[in-house]
C-alpha positions as CSV (number, residue, x, y, z in Angstrom):
1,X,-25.8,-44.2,24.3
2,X,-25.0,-45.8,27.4
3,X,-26.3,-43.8,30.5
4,X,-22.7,-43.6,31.9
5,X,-21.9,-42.1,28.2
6,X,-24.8,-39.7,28.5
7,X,-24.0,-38.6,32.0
8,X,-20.7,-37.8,30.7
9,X,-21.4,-35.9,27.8
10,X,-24.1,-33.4,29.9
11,X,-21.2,-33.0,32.4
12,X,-19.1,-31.4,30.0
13,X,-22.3,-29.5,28.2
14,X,-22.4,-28.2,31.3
15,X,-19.0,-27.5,32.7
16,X,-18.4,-25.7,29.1
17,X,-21.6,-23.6,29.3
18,X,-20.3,-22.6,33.1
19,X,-16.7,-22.0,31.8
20,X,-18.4,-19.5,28.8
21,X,-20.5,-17.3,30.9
22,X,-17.5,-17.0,33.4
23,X,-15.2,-16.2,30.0
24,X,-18.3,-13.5,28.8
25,X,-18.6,-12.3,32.5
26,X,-14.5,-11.9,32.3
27,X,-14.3,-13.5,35.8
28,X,-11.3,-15.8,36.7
29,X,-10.8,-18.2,40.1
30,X,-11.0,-15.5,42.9
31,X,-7.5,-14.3,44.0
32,X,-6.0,-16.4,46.3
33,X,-3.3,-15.6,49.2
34,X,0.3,-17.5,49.7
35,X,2.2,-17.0,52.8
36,X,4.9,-14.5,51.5
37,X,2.5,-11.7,50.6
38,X,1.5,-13.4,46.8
39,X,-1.4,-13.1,45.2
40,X,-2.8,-14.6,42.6
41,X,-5.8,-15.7,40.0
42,X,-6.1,-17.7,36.9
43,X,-8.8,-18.7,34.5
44,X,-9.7,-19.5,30.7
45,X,-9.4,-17.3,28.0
46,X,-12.2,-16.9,25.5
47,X,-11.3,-20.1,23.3
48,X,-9.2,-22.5,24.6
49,X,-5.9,-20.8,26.3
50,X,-5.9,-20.6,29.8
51,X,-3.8,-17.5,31.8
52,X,-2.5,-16.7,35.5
53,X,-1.7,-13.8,36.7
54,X,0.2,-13.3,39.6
55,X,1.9,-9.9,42.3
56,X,3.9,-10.3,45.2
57,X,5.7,-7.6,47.0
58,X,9.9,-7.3,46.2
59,X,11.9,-4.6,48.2
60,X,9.0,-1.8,48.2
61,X,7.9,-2.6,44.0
62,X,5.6,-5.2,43.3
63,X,6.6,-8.0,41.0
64,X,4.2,-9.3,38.7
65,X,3.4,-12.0,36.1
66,X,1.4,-12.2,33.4
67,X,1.4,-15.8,31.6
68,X,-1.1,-17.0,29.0
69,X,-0.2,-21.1,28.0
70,X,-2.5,-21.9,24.6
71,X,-0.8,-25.1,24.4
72,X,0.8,-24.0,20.6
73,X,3.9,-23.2,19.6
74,X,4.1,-20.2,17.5
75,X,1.0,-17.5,18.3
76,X,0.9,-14.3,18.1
77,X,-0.6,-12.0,21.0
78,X,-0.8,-8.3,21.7
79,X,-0.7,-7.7,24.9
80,X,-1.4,-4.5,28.1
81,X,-1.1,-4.5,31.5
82,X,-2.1,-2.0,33.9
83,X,-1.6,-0.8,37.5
84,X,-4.6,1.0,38.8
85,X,-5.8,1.8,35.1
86,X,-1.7,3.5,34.1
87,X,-0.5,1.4,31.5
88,X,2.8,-0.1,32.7
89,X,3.4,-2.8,29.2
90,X,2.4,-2.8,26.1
91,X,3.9,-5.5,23.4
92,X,3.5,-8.2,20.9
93,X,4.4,-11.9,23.1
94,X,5.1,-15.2,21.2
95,X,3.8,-18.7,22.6
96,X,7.2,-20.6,23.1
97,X,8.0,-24.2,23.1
98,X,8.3,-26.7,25.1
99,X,4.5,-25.2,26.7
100,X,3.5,-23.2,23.8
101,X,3.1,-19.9,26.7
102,X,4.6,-16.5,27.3
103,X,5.1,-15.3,30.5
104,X,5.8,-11.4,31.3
105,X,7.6,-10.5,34.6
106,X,7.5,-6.8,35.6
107,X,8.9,-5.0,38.9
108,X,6.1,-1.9,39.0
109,X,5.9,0.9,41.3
110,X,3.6,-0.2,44.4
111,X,1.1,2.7,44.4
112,X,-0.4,4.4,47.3
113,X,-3.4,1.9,48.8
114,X,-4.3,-1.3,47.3
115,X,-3.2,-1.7,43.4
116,X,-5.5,-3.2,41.0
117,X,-3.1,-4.9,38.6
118,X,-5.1,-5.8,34.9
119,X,-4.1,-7.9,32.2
120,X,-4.9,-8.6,28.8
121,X,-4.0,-10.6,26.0
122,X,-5.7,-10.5,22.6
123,X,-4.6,-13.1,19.6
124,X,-5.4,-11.0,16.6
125,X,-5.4,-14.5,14.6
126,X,-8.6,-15.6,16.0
127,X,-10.2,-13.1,18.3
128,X,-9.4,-15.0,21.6
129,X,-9.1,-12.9,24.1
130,X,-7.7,-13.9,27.9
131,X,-8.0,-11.2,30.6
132,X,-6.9,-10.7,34.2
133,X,-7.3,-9.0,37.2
134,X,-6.2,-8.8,40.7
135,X,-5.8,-6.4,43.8
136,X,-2.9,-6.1,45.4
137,X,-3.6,-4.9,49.1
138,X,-1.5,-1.9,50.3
């Protein structure tokens, strides 16, 4: 194996062993900021789906999304969100094509302080598990 070849293949040993202990640690990219009051965070499920979830204020609510992209057509995934541990959806989601995702928009009551809006998608197929979560300042 050539050493460019073998410098490749410990790169991605290691960027996969990174990516698993920040899947089993259920961290995602740290929530970032956009100018009109968004936030939002994304990361890798537990196999090989990837999700962003996403909360921005709209006329006193907060509108949110939930999306999970596996890249297949056709899955199956149960999935819950919640605002500050209140369950505000519960429901089975179908991947979609063209991008084999499912996105979930909801318009949620803005709580009292900052919100802490979780998310989580299990695809009872295969175990894989993708989960979210993000504060929403007040």
């Amino acid at each position: 194996m050539s050493q460019t070849r073998a410098h490749r293949a410990t790169t991605r040993r290691a960027t996969t062993a990174a990516a698993a202990i920040v899947v089993a640690l259920g961290i995602g990219m740290p929530a970032a900021s956009a100018g009109d009051g968004e936030v939002r965070t994304s990361g890798a499920c537990s196999r090989t789906a990837d999700w962003k979830l996403k909360a921005k204020p709209d006329n006193g609510r907060i509108e949110m999304e939930f999306e999970v992209d596996a890249n297949r057509v056709g899955q199956t995934w149960n999935v819950e969100i919640r605002d500050n541990g209140i369950l505000v959806h519960s429901g089975t989601h179908r991947t979609v094509a063209p991008s084999g995702s499912f996105s979930i928009t909801k318009r949620i009551a803005n709580r009292a302080g900052s919100d802490v809006l979780t998310a989580r998608a299990v695809r009872p197929a295969t175990g894989e598990v993708c989960s979210g979560r993000l504060t929403f300042p007040g």
